[in-house]
VMD Tcl script that draws the C-alpha trace (Angstrom):
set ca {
  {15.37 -3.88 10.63}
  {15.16 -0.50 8.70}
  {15.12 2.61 11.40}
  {12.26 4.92 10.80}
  {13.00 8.60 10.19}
  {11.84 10.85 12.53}
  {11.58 14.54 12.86}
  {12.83 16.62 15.49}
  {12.57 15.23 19.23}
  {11.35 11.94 17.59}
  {8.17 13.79 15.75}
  {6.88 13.70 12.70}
  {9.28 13.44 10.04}
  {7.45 15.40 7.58}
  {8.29 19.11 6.54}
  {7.43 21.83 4.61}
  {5.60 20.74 1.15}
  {5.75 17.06 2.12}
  {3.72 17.74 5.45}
  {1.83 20.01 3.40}
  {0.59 17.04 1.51}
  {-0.08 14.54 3.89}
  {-2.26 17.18 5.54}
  {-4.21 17.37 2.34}
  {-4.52 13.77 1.19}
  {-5.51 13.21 4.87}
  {-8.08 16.15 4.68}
  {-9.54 15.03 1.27}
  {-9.88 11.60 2.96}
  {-11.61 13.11 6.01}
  {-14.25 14.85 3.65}
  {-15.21 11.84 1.60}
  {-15.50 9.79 4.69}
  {-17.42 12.64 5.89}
  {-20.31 12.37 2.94}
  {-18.56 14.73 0.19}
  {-20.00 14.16 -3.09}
  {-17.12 12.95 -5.69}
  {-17.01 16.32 -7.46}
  {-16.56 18.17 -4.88}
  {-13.53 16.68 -3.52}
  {-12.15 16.29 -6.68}
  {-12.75 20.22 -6.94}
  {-10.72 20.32 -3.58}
  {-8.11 18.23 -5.13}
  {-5.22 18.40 -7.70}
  {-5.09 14.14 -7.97}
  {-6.44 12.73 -10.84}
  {-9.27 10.57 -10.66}
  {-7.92 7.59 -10.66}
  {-4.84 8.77 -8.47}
  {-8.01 9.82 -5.58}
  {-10.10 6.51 -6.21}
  {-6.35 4.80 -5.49}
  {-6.32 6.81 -2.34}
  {-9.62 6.01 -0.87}
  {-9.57 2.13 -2.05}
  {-6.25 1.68 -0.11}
  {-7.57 3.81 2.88}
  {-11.07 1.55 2.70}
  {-8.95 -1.33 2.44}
  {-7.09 -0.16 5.75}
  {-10.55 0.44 7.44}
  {-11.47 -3.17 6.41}
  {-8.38 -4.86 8.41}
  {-8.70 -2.29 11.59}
  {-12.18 -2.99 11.86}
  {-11.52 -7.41 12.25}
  {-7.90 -6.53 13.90}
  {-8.08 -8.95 17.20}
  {-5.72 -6.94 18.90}
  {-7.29 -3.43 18.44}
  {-9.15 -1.16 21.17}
  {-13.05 -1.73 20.58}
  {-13.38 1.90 20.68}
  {-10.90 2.25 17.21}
  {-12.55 -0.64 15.94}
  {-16.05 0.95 16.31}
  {-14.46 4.19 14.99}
  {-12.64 1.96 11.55}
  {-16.10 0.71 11.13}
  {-17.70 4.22 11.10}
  {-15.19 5.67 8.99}
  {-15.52 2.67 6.59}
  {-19.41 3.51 6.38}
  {-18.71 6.73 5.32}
  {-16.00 5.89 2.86}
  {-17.80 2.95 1.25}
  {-19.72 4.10 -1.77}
  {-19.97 5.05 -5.42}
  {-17.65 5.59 -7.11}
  {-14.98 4.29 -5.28}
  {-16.61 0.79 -4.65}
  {-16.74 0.44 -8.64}
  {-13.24 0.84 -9.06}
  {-11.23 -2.35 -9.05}
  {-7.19 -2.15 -9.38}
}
mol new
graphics top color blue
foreach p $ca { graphics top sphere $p radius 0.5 }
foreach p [lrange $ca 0 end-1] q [lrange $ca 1 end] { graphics top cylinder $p $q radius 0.2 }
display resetview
């Protein structure tokens, strides 16, 4: 099995720009989960559209299996499931890939 990279002390094994982009993928994630209308984070974002619908169709799709995962915590579960209502929603649930 492939060994996972890891930062200093074990952390994170993002630096620099590449941390700087996780943070912001995860942060434009946040704020559509969070009830921001499609042009605004696109506004907030340098993606394309169909590179940000990608994006939140693969994190809704991630949602989807934490939510019915049998060996999950209720308490993430219940949190997937709220993040999933958020995330849900036009435009994103027209896109098909």
């Amino acid at each position: 099995m492939a060994q996972r990279k890891r930062g200093p002390a074990g952390g994170w094994p993002y630096h620099g720009a590449r941390a700087q982009r996780a943070r912001t993928l995860a942060g434009l994630v946040e704020a559509w989960a969070s009830g921001a209308s499609w042009a605004q984070v696109m506004a907030d974002s340098n993606l394309d559209d169909g590179d940000m619908a990608r994006l939140l169709i693969r994190t809704i799709d991630l949602l989807k299996q934490l939510q019915h995962n049998a060996h999950m915590l209720p308490q993430l579960k219940e949190a997937a499931a709220e993040a999933l209502r958020g995330m849900d929603r036009k435009p994103v649930t027209e896109q098909s890939f």
